[in-house]
N, C-alpha and C positions, 0 to 999 in steps of 0.2 A: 504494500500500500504506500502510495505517494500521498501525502497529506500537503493540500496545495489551496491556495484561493482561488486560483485560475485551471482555465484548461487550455489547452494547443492542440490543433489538429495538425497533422502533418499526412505526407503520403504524395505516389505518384500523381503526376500530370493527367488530369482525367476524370479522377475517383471520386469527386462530387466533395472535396473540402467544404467548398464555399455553399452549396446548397445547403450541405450538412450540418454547417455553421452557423447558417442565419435562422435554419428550424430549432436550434437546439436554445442559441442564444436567449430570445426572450423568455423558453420554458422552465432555463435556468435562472433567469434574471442576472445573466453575464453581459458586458458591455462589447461589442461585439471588436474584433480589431482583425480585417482582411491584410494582411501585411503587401499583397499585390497591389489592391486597390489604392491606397495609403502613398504607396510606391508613386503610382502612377498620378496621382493628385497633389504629391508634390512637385513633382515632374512636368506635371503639366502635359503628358504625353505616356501613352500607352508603354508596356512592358516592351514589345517589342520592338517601337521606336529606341528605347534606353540600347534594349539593345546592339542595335543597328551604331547609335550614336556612339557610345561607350564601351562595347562588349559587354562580355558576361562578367570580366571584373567588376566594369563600372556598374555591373545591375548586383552583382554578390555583396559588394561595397555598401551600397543604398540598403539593402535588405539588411544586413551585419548590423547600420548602424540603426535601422527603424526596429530590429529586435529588439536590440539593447536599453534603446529607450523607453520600448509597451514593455517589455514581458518582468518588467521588475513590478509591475501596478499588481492591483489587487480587486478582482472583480473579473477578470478580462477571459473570453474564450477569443483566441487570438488566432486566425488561421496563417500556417506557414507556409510560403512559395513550394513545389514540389522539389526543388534543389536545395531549400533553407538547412537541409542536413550535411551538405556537402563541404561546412566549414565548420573547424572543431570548435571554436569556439560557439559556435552556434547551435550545438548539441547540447553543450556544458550548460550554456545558458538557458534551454528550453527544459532540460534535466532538473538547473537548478531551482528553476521559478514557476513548473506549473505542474499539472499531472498530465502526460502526453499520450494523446489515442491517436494511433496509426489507423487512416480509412484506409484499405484495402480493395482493389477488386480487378478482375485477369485483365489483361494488357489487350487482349482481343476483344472487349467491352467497352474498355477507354479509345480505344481506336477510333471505333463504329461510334462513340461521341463527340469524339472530336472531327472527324470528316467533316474537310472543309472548313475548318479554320484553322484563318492564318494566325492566328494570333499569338501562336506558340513557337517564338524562335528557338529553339532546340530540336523541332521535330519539322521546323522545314524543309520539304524538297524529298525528294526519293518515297524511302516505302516505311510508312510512319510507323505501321504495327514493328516492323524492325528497327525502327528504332528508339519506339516505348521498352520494349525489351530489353536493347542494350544500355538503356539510361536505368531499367530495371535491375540489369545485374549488375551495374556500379554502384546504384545505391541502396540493393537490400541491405547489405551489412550496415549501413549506416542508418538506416532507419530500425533495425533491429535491435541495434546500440542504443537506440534515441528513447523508443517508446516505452511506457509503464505498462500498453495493452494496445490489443489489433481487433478494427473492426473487419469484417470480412463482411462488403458490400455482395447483394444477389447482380446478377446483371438484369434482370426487370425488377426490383424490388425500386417504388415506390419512397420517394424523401422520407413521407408521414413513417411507413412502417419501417425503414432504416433511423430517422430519426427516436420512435419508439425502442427498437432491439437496442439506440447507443444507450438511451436512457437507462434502459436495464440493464446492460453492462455497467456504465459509470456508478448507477448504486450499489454491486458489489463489489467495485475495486477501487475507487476514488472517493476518499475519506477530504469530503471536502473543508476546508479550513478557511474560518472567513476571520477579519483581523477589525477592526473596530473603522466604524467609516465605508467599509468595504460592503459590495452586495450582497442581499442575504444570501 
């Protein structure tokens, strides 16, 4: 048991983070923090402008420091880039300040959702399912590393009834800790 005020979603490119996030958010009365979104609205321009502009340092960099700064608060289900584990100190950090659930679900799922948008520099160009995979096998160990617990998404299962299965997972392993000030 990770005893935490927050929680962090984390997980491949695809897996439904962000839907998963904004359903759970208010049920929990957590303050919601898309770290993409965040990204991009300081920015003033989409992820993958960043990274056309800057590279993927210049978008690792931005993400590094937009952690750094949420994930010490208290209250926050904060969702994390699918690469945000790909920097050690950004594991430590995610480790250190919340209880972290891995979404989950097959690469041939995420594929057939993502068809057809561009909006994901890393799976630009070629044959996307191959290369959900191979960003798969570089960062299972790291999200293995990362998380407290793994949700394993259906591939037709519904927000509402995957939001419900996270819920009953979180209340048998996330011993939630709220700290004075912080949401219930």
């Amino acid at each position: 048991m990770n005893p935490s005020p927050n929680l962090f979603l984390i997980g491949a490119t695809g897996a439904g983070k962000s839907t998963l996030g904004a359903w759970l958010a208010p049920r929990l009365q957590l303050a919601l923090v898309d770290l993409d979104r965040l990204i991009e609205a300081r920015a003033g321009r989409p992820v993958h402008a960043i990274f056309d502009g800057e590279g993927e340092a210049g978008f690792r960099a931005r993400e590094a420091q937009a952690l750094a700064e949420y994930c010490t608060g208290s209250g926050l289900l904060l969702i994390g880039g699918a690469g945000i584990v790909t920097a050690a100190g950004n594991r430590e950090r995610l480790r250190r300040h919340g209880f972290v659930l891995r979404l989950d679900i097959d690469a041939q799922t995420r594929a057939r959702r993502l068809q057809g948008d561009a909006s994901r520099p890393l799976l630009a160009g070629g044959d996307m399912l191959r290369r959900l995979r191979r960003l798969d096998a570089e960062r299972e160990a790291l999200y293995a590393a990362t998380c407290d617990a793994v949700l394993r998404a259906r591939p037709d299962e519904t927000p509402a009834a995957l939001g419900a299965r996270a819920l009953e997972l979180l209340a048998h392993c996330w011993q939630r800790r709220t700290t004075a000030g912080a949401a219930p």
